[in-house]
C-alpha positions in Angstrom: 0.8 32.8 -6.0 2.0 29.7 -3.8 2.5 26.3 -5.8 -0.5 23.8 -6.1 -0.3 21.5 -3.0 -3.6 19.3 -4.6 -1.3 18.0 -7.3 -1.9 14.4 -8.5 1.5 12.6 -8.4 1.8 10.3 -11.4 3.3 6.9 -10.1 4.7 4.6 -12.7 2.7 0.6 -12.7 5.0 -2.0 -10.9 5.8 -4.5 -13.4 5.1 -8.4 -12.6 8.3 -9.0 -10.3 9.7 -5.8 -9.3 9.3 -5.3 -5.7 8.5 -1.8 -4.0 6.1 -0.3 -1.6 2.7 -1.1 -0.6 1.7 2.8 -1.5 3.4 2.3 -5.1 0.2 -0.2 -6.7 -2.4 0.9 -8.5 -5.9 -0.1 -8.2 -6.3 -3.6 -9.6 -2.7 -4.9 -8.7 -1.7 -7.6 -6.6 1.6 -8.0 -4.7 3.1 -10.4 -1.8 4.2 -8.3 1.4 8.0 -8.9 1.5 8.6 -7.1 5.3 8.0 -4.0 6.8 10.4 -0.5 7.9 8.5 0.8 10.5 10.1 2.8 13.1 6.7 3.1 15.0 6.3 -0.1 16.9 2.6 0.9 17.7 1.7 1.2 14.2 3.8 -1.9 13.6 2.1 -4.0 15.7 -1.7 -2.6 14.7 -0.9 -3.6 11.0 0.0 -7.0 11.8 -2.9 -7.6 14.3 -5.0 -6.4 10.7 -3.4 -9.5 8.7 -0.6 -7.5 6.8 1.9 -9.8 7.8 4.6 -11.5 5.8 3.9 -13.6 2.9 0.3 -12.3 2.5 -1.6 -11.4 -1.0 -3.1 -7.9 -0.9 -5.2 -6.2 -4.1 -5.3 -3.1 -4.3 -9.2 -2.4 -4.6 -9.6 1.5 -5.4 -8.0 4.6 -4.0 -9.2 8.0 -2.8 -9.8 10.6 -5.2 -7.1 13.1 -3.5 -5.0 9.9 -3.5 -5.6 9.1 0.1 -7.1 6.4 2.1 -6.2 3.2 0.1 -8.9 0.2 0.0 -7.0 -3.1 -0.1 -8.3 -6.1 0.1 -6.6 -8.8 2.0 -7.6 -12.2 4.1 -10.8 -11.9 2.4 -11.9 -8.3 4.1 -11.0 -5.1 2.7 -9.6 -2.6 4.7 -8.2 1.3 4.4 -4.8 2.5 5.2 -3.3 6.1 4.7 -0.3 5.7 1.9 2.3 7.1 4.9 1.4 3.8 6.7 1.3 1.8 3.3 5.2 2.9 2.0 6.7 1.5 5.2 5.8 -2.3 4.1 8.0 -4.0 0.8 5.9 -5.7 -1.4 6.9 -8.1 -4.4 4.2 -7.1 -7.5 2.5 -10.6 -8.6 -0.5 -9.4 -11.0 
């Protein structure tokens, strides 16, 4: 039998202060986007033209039940992104 590839990966909660990735929060967490590592400049510039840019709040609303989209709410509209898009962007965790 081949391994499990549904498997539920258990994140640890950012603490108030630590810094990370977008795709580390949990549902309910806040965080201030620090910058982004993206080495796809299409997908760079679609997530800026969305509001994600530097210095903005995001909450993390509620996630997928396989883990994938994310809702996040940001600029007062929410909005979905895949977690490989998400772990290209540092974030700072404020809440």
């Amino acid at each position: 039998m081949g391994e499990n590839t549904n498997r539920r990966i258990k994140r640890r909660r950012l603490k108030v202060g630590e810094e990370g990735h977008l795709s580390d929060l949990r549902p309910g967490q806040e965080c201030v986007v620090l910058a982004f590592h993206n080495d796809n400049a299409a997908l760079r510039r679609r997530l800026l033209d969305m509001g994600i840019t530097k210095g903005v709040e995001v909450r993390v609303k509620k996630i997928a039940p396989l883990g994938d989209p994310i809702d996040i709410e940001l600029r007062g509209y929410e909005l979905c992104l895949r977690r490989e898009d998400m772990q290209g962007i540092d974030i700072r965790c404020s809440k």
